[in-house]
C-alpha positions as CSV (number, residue, x, y, z in Angstrom):
1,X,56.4,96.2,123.6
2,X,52.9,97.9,124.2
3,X,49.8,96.4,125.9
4,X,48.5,95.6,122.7
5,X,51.5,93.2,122.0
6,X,51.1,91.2,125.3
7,X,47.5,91.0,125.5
8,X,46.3,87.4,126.3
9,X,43.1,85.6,124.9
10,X,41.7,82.4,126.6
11,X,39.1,81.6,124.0
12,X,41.4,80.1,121.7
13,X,42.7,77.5,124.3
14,X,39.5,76.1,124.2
15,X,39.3,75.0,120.6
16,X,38.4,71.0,120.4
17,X,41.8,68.9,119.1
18,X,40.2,67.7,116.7
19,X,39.8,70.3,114.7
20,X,43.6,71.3,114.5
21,X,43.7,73.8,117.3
22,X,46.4,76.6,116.7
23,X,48.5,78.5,118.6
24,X,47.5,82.2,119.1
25,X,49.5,83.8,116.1
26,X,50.9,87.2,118.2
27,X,51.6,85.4,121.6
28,X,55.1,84.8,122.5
29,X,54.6,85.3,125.8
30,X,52.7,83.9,129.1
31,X,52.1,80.4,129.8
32,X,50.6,78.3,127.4
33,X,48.7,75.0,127.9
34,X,48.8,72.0,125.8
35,X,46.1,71.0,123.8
36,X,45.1,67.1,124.4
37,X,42.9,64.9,123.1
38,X,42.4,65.2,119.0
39,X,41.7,61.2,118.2
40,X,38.8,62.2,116.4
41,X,38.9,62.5,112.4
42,X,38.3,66.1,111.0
43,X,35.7,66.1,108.3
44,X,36.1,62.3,108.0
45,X,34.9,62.3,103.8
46,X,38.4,63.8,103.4
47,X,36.7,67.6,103.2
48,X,34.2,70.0,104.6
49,X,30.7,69.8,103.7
50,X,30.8,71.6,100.0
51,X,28.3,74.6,98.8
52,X,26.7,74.5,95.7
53,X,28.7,75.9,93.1
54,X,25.6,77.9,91.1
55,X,24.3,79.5,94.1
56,X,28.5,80.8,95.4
57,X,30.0,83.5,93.5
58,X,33.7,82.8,94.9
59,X,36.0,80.9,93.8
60,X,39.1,78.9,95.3
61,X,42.5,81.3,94.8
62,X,45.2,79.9,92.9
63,X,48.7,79.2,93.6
64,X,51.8,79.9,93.4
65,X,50.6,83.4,94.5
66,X,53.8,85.3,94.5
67,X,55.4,86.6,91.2
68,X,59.0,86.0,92.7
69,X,60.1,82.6,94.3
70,X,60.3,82.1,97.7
71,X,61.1,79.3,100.1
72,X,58.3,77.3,99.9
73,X,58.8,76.6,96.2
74,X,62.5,76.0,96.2
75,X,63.4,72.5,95.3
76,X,65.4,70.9,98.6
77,X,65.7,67.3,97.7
78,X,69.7,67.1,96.6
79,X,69.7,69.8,99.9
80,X,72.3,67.7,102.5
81,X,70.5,67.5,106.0
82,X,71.3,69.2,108.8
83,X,73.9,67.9,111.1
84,X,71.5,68.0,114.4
85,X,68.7,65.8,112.0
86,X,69.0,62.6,113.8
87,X,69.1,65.0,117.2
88,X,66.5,66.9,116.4
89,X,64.2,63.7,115.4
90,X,64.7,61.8,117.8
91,X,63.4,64.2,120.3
92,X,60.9,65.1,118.8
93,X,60.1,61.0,118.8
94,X,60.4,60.8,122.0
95,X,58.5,63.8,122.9
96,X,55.5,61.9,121.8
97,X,56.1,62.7,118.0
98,X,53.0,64.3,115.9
99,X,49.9,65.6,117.8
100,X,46.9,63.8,117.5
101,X,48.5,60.5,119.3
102,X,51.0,60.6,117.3
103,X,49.1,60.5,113.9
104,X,49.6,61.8,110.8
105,X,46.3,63.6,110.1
106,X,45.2,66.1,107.9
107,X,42.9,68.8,108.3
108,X,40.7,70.2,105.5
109,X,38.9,73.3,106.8
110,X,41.2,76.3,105.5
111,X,39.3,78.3,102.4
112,X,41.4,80.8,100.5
113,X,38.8,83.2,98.2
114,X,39.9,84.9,95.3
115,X,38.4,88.5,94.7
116,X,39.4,91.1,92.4
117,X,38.4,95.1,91.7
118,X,34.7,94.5,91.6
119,X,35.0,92.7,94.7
120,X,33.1,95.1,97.8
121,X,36.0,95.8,101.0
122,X,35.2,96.2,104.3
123,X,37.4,97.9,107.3
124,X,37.1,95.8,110.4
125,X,37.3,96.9,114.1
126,X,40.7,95.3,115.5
127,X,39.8,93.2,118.7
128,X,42.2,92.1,121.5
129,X,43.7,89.2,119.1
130,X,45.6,92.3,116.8
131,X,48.5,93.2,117.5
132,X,51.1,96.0,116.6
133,X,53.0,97.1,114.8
134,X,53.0,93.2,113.7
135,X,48.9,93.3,112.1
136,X,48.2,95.7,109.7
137,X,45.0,97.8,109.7
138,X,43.7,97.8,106.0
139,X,40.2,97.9,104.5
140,X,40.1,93.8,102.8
141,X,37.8,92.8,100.2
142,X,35.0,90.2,101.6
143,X,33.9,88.0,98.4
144,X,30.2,87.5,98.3
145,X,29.1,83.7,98.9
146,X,32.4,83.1,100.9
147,X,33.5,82.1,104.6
148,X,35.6,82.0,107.7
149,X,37.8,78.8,108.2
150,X,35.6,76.1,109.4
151,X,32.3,77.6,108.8
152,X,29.9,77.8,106.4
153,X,29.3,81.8,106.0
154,X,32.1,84.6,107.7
155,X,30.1,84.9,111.2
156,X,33.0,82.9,113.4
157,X,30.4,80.6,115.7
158,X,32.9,79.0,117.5
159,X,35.9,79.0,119.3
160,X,38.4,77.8,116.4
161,X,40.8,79.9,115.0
162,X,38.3,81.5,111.7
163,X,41.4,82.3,109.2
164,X,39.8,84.6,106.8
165,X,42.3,84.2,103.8
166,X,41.5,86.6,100.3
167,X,43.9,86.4,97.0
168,X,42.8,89.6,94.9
169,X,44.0,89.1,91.6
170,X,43.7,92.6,90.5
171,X,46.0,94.2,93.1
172,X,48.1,91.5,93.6
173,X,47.7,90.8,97.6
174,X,46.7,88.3,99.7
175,X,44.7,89.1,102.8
176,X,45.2,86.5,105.9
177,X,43.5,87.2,108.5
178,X,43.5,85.3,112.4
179,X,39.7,85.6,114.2
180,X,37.8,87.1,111.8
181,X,33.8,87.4,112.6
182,X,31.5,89.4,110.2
183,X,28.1,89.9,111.1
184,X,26.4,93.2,111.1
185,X,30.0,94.3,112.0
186,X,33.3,93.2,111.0
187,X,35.7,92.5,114.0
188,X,38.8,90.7,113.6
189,X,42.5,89.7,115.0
190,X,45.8,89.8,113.4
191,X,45.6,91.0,109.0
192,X,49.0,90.1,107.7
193,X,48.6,91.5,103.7
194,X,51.4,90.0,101.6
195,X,52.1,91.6,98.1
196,X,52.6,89.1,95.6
197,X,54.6,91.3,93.2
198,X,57.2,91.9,96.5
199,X,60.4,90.5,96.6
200,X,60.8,89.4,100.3
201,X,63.7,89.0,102.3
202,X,64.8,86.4,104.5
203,X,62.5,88.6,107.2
204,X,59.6,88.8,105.4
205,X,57.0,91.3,106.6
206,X,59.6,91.9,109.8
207,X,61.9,90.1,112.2
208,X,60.2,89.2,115.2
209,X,56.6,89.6,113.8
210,X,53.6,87.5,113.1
211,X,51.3,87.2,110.6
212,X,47.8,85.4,110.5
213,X,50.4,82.2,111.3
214,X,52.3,82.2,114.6
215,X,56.0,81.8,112.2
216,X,55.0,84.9,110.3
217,X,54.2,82.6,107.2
218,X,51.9,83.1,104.9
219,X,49.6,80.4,105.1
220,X,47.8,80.0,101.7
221,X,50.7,79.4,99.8
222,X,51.8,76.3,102.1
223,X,48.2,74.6,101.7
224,X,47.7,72.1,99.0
225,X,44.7,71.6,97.2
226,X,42.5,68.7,95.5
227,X,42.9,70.4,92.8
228,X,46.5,70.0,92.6
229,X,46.3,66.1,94.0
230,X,44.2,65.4,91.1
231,X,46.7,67.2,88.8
232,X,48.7,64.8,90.0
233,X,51.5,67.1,91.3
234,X,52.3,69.8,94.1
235,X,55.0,72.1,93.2
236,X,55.7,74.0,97.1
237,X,56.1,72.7,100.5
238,X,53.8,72.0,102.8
239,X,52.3,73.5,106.2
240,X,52.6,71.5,109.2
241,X,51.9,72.2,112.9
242,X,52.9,70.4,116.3
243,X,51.5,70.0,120.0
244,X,53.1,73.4,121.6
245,X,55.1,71.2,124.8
246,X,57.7,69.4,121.8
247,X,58.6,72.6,120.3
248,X,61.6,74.3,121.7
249,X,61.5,78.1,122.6
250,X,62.6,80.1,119.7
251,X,62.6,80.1,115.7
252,X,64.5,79.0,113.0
253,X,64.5,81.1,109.5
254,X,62.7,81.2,107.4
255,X,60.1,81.9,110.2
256,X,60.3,85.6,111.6
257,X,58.3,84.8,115.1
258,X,57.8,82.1,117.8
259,X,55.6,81.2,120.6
260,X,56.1,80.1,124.5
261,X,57.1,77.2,123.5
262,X,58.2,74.0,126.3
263,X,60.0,71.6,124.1
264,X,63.6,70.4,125.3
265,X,66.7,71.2,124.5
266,X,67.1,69.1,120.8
267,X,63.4,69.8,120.3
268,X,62.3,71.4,116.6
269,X,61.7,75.3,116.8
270,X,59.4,77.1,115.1
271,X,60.2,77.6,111.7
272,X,61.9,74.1,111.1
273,X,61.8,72.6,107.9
274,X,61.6,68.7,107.3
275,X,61.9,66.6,104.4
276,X,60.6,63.3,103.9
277,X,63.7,60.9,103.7
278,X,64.3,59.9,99.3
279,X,64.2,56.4,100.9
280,X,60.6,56.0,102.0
281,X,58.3,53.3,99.8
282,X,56.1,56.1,98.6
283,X,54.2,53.3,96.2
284,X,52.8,51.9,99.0
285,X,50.7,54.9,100.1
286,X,47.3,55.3,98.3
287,X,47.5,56.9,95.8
288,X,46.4,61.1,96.4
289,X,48.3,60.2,99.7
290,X,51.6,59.5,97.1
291,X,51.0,63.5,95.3
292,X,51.8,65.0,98.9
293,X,54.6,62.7,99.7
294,X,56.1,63.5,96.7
295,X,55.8,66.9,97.2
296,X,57.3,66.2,100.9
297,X,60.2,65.2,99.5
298,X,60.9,67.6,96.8
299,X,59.8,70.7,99.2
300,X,59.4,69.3,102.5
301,X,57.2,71.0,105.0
302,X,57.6,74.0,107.3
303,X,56.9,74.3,111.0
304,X,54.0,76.9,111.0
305,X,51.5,76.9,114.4
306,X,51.1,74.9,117.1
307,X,48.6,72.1,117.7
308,X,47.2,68.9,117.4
309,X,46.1,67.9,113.6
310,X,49.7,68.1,111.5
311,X,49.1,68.8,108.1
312,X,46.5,70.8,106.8
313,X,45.1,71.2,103.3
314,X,42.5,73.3,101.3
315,X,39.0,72.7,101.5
316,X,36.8,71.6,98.5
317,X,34.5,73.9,98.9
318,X,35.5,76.6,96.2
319,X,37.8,74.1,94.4
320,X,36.7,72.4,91.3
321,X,38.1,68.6,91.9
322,X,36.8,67.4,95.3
323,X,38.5,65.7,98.3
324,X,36.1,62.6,98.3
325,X,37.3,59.6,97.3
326,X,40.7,61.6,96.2
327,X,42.3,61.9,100.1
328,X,41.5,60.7,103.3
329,X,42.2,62.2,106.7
330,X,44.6,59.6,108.0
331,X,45.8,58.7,104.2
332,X,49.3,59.5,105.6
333,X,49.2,58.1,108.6
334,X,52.0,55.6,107.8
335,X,53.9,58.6,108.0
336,X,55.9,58.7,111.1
337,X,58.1,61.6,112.7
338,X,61.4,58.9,112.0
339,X,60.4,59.2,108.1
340,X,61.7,62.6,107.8
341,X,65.0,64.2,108.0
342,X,66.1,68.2,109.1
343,X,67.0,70.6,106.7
344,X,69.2,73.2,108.2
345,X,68.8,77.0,107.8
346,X,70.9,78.4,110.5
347,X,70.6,79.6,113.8
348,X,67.8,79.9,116.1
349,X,66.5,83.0,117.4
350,X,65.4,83.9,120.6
351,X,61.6,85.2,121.0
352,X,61.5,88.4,122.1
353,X,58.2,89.7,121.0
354,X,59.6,93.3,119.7
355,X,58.5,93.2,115.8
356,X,60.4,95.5,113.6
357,X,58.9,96.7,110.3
């Protein structure tokens, strides 16, 4: 495993709670601390502060993304649960259960652009937070009037994790990229670039290799948008993360990579996939809050990173419908770790750190 594979950042330990700190996406290794804190709301009007739509030539990418089906939009519900479930659940219970004192909360600063051929691309210089062979160096296209995750422009002010996610319709790819900063210069971490038209295996861009997620996901296609709450209906399953010390060491398909993980023994690994239980009164949840459950139990939700704020969803920024007034942070805060079942899909692996492409 080179140097390049091992190097450490501190920055990222630093990100506030709050606003859904995630694990470093390429660092199995190395001790990790746990993120505390977190009781504050993230963008409490259910969504970041919008732009004005006249003066921003992006637009919010689309879903389903990919032209072949994948796991995320595979229907689980009739799926029997896994036979270490009630093992697994109550660990994770016990552990403390979701981050963020054990709340259900949801975060709402992840943007995903959409560009196409008109749309200008930009090589970046590869900092200390890409890694190989597991990031791929590739010129990405940078839509005018866009932005880094959790701020307004693509200059990455802070210490959070600035995702830089592009869908380009024309070619068919979507760019996700961990730490990006544009200024006068681009810099930036780990680029995963997924091709939609791809039929991926159960290793997906490689076994033992990350993405701009610490699983190797893709992240855009496991967000959910106001767009689709509105709609009334969200056909794929759902991100979700978890404090890094009740997450056992190792993954579970269809992840391809883990972190250093300090969960116990019966703890979920990275990669696991719940599913909220048929059983749960759904009708008393408000109302947007009931679209996601739904889709929770249909789809479930994956294991993706490691932190504090569980679920996260789209910002409104590029989107037509609009958070406010449609979702609230803590609108599934009723939601509790015991609500949810496991849905099995095999064997862990052990982290290793040695990606093969």
């Amino acid at each position: 495993m080179g140097t390049q594979r091992i190097a450490i950042t501190i920055g990222w330990m630093l990100v506030a709670a709050a606003c859904g700190v995630t694990t470093e996406p390429g660092e199995p290794l190395g001790d990790e601390p746990e993120v505390t804190g977190g009781d504050e709301d993230v963008a409490v009007d259910g969504g970041v502060p919008t732009t004005d739509a006249s003066t921003s030539e992006v637009t919010a990418a689309v879903g389903p993304y990919f032209s072949t089906p994948m796991f995320f939009n595979t229907d689980v519900s009739l799926v029997p649960k896994a036979a270490s479930s009630a093992a697994i659940i109550s660990a994770l219970s016990a552990a403390g259960g979701w981050g963020n004192s054990n709340v259900m909360q949801i975060d709402f600063t992840l943007d995903v652009l959409t560009a196409n051929a008109s749309t200008p691309k930009r090589t970046f210089t590869a900092t200390e937070d890409f890694y190989s062979p597991d990031c791929d160096q590739s010129a990405m296209p940078v839509p005018t009037g866009g932005n880094v995750e959790g701020e307004s422009g693509y200059v990455c002010t802070g210490d959070g994790d600035c995702h830089l996610l592009v869908f380009d319709t024309s070619a068919k790819k979507l760019y996700e990229m961990w730490r990006a900063n544009i200024t006068s210069t681009f810099q930036g971490g780990c680029l995963a670039v997924w091709d939609a038209t791809r039929a991926y295996t159960s290793t997906l861009r490689g076994h033992q290799c990350t993405s701009a997620d610490a699983a190797g996901f893709p992240i855009a296609p496991l967000l959910f948008t106001a767009d689709e709450v509105k709609a009334g209906h969200i056909d794929h399953a759902i991100r979700f993360i978890l404090p890094n010390n009740r997450v056992k060491r190792g993954f579970v398909r269809p992840a391809t990579h883990g972190t250093n993980t300090t969960g116990g023994t019966n703890a979920p690994s990275y990669g696991v996939h719940f599913r909220l239980r048929a059983s749960f009164p759904i009708s008393t949840l408000p109302a947007g809050a009931q679209v996601v459950a739904r889709a929770m139990q249909k789809y479930g939700m994956y294991h993706a990173d490691g932190g504090n704020i569980a679920l996260t969803a789209q910002s409104d920024r590029h989107t037509t419908a609009k958070w406010a007034g449609l979702l609230g942070p803590r609108d599934l805060a009723a939601l509790k770790v015991t609500d949810f079942e496991v849905i099995d899909h095999g064997a862990a692996f052990a982290v290793t750190g040695d990606c093969n492409r």
